[in-house]
C-alpha positions as CSV (number, residue, x, y, z in Angstrom):
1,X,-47.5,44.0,-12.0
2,X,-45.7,47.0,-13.4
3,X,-41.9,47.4,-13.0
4,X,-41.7,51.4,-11.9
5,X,-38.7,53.4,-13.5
6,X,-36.7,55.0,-11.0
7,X,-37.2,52.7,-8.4
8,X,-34.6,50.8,-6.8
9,X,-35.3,46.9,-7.0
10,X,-33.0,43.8,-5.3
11,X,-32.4,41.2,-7.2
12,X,-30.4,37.7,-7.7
13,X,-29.1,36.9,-10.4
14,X,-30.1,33.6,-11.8
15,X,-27.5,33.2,-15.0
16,X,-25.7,35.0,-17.7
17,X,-26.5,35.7,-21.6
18,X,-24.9,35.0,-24.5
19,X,-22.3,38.6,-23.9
20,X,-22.0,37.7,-20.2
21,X,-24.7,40.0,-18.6
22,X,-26.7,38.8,-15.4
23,X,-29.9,37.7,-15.7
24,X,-32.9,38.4,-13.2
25,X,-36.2,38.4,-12.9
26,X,-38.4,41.3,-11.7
27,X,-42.1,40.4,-11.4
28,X,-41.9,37.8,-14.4
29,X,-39.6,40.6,-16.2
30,X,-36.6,39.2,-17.6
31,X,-33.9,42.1,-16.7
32,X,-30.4,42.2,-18.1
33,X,-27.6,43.9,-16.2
34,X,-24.4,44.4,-17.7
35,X,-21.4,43.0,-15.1
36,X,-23.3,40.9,-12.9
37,X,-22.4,37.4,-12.5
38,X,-24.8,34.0,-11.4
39,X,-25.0,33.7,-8.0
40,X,-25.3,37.7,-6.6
41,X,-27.4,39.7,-5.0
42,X,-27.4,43.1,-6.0
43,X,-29.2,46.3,-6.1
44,X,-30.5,47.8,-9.0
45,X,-32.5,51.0,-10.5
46,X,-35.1,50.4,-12.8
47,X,-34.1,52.6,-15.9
48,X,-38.0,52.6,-17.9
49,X,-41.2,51.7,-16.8
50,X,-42.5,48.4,-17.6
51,X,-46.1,47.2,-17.9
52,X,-47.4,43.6,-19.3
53,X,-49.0,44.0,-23.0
């Protein structure tokens, strides 16, 4: 699956890293997003295009 750039994705965030940013998951992509906290739901726009090697 390809994450698309520009598109808007909903996610949960499953846990925070090491400098406190959430961590989700977006068709077996690890995403980081700075601010979030474990336990939300948010809405988020992909900023690149990602595509499995």
């Amino acid at each position: 699956m390809i994450v698309e750039k520009n598109k808007e994705y909903i996610v949960d965030i499953i846990d925070n890293g090491y400098e406190g940013e959430g961590i989700a998951k977006i068709e077996g992509f690890t995403i980081f997003i700075p601010g979030a906290i474990k336990g939300e739901k948010i809405k988020i726009e992909a900023a690149e295009k990602v595509v499995p090697n």
